[in-house]
DODRENLUM-428333 format. One record per residue (C-alpha): residue number from 1; residue in three letters; x, y, z. Coordinates in Angstrom, 1 decimal, padded with zeros to 4 digits. Each point is the difference from the previous one (the first is absolute). Last residue first. Layout:
DODRENLUM-428333
- NUM	ala	X	Y	Z
...
end
This chain:
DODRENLUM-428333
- 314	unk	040.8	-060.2	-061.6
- 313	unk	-002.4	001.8	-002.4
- 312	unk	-003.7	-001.2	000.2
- 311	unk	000.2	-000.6	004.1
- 310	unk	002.2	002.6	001.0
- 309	unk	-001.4	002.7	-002.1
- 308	unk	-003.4	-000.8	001.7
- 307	unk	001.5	000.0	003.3
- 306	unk	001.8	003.6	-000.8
- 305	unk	-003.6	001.2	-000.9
- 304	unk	-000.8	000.8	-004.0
- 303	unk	-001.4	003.2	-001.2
- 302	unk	-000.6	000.5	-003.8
- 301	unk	-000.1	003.2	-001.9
- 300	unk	-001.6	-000.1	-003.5
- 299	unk	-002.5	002.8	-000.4
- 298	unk	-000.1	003.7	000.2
- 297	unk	-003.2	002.0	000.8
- 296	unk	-000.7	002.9	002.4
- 295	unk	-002.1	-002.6	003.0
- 294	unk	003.3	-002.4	-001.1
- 293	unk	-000.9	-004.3	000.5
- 292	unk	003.2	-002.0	001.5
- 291	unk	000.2	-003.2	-002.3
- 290	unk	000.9	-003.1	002.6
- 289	unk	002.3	-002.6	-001.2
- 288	unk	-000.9	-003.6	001.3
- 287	unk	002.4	-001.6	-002.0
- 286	unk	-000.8	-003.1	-001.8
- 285	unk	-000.1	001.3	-003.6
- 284	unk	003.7	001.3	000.1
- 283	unk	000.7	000.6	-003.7
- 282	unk	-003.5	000.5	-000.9
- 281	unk	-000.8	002.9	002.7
- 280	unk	003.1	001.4	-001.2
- 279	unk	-000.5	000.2	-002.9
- 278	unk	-003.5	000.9	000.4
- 277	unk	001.2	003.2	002.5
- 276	unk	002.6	001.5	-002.8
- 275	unk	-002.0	002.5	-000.5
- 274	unk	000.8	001.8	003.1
- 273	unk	003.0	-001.8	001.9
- 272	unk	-000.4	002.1	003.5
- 271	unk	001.3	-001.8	003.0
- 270	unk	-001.1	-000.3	003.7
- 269	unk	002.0	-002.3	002.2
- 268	unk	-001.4	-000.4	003.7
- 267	unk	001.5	-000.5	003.2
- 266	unk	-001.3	-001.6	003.3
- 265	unk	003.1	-002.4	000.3
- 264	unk	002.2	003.2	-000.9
- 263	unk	001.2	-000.2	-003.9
- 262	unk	003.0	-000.7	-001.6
- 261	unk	000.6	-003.3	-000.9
- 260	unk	-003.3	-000.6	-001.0
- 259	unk	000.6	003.0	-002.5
- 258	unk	002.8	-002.3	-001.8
- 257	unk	-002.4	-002.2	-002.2
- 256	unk	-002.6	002.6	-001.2
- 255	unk	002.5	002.7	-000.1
- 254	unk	001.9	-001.9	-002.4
- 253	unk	-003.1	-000.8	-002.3
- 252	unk	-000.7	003.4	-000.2
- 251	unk	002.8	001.5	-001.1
- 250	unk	000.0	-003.0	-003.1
- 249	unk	-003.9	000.0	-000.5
- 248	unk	-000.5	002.4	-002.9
- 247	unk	-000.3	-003.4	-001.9
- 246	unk	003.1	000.9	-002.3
- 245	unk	002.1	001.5	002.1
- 244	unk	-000.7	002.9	002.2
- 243	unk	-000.7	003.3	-001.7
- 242	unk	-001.3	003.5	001.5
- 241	unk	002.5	001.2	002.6
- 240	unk	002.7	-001.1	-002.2
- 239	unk	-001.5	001.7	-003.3
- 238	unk	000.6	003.3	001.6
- 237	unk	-002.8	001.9	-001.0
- 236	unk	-000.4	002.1	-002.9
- 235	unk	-001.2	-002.9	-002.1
- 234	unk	-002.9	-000.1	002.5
- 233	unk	-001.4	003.0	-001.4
- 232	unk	-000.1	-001.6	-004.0
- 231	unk	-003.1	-002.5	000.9
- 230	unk	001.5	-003.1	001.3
- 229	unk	-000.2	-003.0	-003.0
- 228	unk	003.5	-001.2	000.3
- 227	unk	000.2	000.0	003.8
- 226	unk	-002.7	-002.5	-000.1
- 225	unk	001.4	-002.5	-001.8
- 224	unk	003.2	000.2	002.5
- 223	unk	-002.3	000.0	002.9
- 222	unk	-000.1	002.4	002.2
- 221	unk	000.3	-000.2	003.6
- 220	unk	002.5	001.7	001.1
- 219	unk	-000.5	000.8	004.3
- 218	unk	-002.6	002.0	001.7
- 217	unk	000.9	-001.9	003.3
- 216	unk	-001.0	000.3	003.2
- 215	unk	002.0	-002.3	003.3
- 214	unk	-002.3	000.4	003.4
- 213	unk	001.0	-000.7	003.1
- 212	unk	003.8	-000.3	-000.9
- 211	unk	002.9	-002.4	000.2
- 210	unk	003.7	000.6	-000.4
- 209	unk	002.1	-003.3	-000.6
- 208	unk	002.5	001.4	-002.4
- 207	unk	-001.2	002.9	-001.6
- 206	unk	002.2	000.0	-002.9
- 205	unk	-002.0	-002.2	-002.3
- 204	unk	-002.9	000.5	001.1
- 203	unk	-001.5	001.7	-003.9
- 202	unk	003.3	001.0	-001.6
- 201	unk	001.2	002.0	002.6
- 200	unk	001.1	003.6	000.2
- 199	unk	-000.9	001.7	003.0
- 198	unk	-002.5	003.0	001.1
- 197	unk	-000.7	000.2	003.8
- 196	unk	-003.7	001.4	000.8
- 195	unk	000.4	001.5	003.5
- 194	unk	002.2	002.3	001.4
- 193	unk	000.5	001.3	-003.8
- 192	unk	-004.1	001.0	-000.1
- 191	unk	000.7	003.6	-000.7
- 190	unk	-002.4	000.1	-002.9
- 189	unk	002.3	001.8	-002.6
- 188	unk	002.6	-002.3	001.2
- 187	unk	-001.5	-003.2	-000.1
- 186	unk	-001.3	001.6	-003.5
- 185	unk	004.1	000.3	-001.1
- 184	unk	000.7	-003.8	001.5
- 183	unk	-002.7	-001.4	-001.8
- 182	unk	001.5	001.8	-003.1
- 181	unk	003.6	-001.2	-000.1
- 180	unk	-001.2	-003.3	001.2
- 179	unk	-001.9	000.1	-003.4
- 178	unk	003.2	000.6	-002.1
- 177	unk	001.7	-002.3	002.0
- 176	unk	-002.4	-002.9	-001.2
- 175	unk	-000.1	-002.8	002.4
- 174	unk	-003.0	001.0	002.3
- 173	unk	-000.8	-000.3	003.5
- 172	unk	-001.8	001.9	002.3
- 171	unk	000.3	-000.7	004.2
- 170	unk	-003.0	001.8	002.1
- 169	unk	000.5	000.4	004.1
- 168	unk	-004.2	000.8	001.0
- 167	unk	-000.6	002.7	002.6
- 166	unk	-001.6	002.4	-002.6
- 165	unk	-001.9	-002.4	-001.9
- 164	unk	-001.6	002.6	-002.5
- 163	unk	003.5	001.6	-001.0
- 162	unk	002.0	-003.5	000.4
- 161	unk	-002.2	-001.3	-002.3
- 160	unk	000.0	002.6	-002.4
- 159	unk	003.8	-000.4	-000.1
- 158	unk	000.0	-003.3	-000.6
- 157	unk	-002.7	000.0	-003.1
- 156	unk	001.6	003.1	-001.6
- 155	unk	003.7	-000.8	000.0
- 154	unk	000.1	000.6	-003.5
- 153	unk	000.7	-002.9	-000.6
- 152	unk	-000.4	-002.6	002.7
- 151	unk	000.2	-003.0	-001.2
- 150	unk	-000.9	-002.3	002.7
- 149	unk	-001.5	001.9	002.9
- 148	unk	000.9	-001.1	004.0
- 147	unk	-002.1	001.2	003.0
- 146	unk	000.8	000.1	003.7
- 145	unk	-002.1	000.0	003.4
- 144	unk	-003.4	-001.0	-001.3
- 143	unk	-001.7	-002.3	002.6
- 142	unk	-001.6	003.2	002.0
- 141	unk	-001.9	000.4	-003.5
- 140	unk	-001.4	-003.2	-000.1
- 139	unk	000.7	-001.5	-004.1
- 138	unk	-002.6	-000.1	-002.5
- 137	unk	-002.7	002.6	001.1
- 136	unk	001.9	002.5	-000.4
- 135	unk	003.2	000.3	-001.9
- 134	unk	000.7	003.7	002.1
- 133	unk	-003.5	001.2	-002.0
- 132	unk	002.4	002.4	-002.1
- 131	unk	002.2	-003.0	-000.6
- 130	unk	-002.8	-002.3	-001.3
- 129	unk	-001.3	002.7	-002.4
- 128	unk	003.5	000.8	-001.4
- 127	unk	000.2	-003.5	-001.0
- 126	unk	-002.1	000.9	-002.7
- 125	unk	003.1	000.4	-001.7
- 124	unk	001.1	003.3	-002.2
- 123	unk	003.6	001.1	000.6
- 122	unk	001.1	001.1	-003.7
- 121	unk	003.2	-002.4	-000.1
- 120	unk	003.4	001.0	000.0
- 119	unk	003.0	001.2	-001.6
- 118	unk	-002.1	001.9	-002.4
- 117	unk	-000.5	002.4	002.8
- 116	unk	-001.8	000.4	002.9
- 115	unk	000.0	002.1	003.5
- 114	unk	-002.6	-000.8	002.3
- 113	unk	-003.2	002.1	001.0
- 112	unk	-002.0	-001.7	003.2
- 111	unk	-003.8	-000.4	-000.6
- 110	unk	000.5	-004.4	000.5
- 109	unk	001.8	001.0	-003.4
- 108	unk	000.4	002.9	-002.0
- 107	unk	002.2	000.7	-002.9
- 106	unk	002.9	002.5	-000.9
- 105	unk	002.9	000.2	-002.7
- 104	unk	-002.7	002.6	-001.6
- 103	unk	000.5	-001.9	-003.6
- 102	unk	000.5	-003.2	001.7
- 101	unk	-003.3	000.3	001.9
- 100	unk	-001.7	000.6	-003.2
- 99	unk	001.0	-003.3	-001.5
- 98	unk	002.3	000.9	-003.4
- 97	unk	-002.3	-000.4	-002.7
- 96	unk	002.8	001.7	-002.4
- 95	unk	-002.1	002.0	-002.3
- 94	unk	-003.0	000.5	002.3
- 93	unk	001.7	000.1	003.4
- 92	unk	002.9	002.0	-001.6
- 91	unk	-003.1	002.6	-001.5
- 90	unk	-001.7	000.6	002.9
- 89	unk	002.9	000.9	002.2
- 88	unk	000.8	002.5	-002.7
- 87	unk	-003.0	001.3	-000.4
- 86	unk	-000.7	000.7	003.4
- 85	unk	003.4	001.9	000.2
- 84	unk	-001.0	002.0	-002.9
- 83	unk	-003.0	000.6	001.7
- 82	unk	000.9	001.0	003.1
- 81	unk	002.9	002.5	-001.9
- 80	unk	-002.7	001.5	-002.1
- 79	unk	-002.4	001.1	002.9
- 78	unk	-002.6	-001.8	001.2
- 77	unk	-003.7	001.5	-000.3
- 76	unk	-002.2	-001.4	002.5
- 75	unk	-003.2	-002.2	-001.0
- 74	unk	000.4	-002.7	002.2
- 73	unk	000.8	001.6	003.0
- 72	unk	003.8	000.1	000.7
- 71	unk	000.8	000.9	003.1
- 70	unk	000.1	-003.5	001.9
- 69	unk	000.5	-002.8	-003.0
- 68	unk	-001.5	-002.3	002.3
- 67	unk	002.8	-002.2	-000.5
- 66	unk	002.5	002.5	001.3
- 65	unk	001.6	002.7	-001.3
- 64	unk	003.4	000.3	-002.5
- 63	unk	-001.8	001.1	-003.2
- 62	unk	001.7	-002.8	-001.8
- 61	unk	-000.2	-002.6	002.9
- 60	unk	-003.7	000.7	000.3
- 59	unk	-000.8	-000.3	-003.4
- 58	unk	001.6	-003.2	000.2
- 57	unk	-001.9	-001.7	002.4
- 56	unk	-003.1	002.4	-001.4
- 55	unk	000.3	-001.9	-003.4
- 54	unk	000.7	-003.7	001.4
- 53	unk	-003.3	000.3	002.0
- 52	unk	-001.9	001.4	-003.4
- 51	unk	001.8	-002.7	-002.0
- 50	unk	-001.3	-003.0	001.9
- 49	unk	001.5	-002.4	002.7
- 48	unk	002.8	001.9	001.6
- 47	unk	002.9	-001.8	002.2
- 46	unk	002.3	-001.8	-002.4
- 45	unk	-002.8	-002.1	-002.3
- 44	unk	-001.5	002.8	-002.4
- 43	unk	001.0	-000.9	-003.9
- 42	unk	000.2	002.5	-002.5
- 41	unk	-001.8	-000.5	-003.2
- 40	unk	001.7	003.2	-001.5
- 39	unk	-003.7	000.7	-001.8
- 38	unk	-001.8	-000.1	003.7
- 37	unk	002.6	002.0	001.4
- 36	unk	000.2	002.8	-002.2
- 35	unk	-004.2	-000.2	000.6
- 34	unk	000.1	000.3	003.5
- 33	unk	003.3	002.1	-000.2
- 32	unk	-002.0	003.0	-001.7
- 31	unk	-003.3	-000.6	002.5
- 30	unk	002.3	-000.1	002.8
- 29	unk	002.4	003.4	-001.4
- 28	unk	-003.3	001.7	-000.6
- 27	unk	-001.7	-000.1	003.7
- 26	unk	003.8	001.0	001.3
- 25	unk	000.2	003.1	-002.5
- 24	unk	002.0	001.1	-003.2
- 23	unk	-000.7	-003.0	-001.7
- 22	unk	000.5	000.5	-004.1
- 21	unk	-002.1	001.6	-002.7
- 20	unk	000.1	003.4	001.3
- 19	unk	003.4	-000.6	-001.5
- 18	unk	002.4	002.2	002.6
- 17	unk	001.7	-002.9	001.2
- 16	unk	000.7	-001.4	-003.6
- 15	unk	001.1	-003.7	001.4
- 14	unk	002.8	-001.6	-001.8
- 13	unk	-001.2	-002.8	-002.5
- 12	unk	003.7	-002.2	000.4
- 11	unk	000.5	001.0	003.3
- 10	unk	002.6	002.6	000.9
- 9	unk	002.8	-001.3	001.9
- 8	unk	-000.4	-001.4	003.5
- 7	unk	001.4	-003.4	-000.3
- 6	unk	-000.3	-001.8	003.2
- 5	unk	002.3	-000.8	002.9
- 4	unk	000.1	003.6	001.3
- 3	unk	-003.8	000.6	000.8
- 2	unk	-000.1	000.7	003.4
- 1	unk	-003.0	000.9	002.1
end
């Protein structure tokens, strides 16, 4: 766990650790955040959904165990230092509501840790659920040979796919340096360099006349009324994995019309645009776009067919 980007000085109420007032065990530090929480009006939407999940992700951080919180039982005495250091994390995700996977420069996706920062997004698509069922039933299995993602972040969507399809060639693009910088450290930390290549392009731009089985996309999406009214979290992110023009259609719109281009004659195109669905739904009314249902929730993911793309968008 690393806290070096954040302001560790003493909180403005600082914690009396030997108060028999305050949480001095793991059952009272989840009913103290519950509430803490609750007044803060923290927002859960980068990997947790509720304040008890987020508490014991970053209980488990501070007292450097697992999820399962393995040797702490809930009614176990921490020592000073532990709760200091619970405290602390506590407080920046109260004062600051910095995302908790920011705090711990760690989340989980497709059950893989990656490395994250403010540099990049919290990985949280429900494309996780097509990749850990190898994109089944939408595309033959034996038919996919080589993947490409759009915006790749964090690197979390390519590098997942080249973990669960382990004879698959996987290509992940982005144009922020910042976030290459990162793909390339989880590429790394996975020891998937033979086959997920990271590059620099601004959506095909420099992949000449590649072509893929299956191009996947979590790209910006955002709309710029939108933006305005995120709950604080998202601030934290980079606004240019978030924003894309006006509509929240700009990213999109190129990898609708260039993806053709790119893809095997049995290839498919799966993006995620999230709320922005009914605009896009309005702005191309005659596409046949097909919304991919999520068995553990998550909406607005479409899949088109490279004949499909031909016919609306060439």
């Amino acid at each position: 766990m690393s806290l070096k980007h954040f302001d560790l000085n003493t909180p403005k109420n600082p914690l009396t650790l030997n108060s028999m007032s305050q949480p001095n065990t793991i059952a009272g530090w989840i009913d103290w955040t519950e509430q803490q929480f609750s007044d803060a009006e923290l927002f859960y939407g980068h990997g947790t959904s509720d304040s008890v999940s987020e508490t014991v992700y970053l209980l488990a951080y501070a007292l450097k165990t697992d999820f399962d919180l393995s040797g702490f039982e809930g009614d176990t005495l921490l020592s000073d230092e532990q709760n200091q250091n619970i405290y602390s994390l506590l407080q920046l995700r109260i004062d600051k509501k910095i995302p908790a996977a920011y705090l711990v420069n760690e989340a989980w996706f497709c059950g893989l840790p990656f490395y994250v920062d403010e540099k990049v997004l919290v990985p949280r698509s429900p494309i996780a659920e097509l990749i850990e069922s190898e994109f089944q039933p939408w595309i033959k299995r034996s038919n996919i040979h080589s993947i490409l993602e759009i915006g790749t972040g964090s690197g979390c969507i390519a590098l997942s796919c080249a973990y669960y399809l382990q004879d698959v060639q996987v290509d992940a693009v982005d144009i922020d340096n910042h976030a290459i910088e990162i793909a390339l450290k989880n590429r790394e930390k996975l020891k998937l360099e033979e086959r997920v290549n990271i590059i620099k392009s601004d959506v095909f731009a420099q992949l000449a006349d590649k072509k893929y089985d299956i191009i996947v996309s979590n790209p910006p999406y955002v709309s710029a009324e939108e933006y305005n009214n995120l709950p604080d979290e998202y601030k934290h992110e980079p606004e240019i994995g978030l924003k894309s023009g006006d509509d929240g259609l700009d990213c999109v719109r190129i990898i609708l019309n260039e993806a053709a281009d790119h893809l095997d004659d049995d290839g498919v195109l799966i993006v995620e645009v999230g709320n922005s669905q009914t605009i896009l739904e309005k702005t191309f009314p005659d596409v046949p776009f097909m919304w991919l249902d999520f068995e553990y929730g998550g909406s607005g993911v479409f899949l088109l067919d490279k004949n499909q793309l031909v016919n609306y968008f060439k």
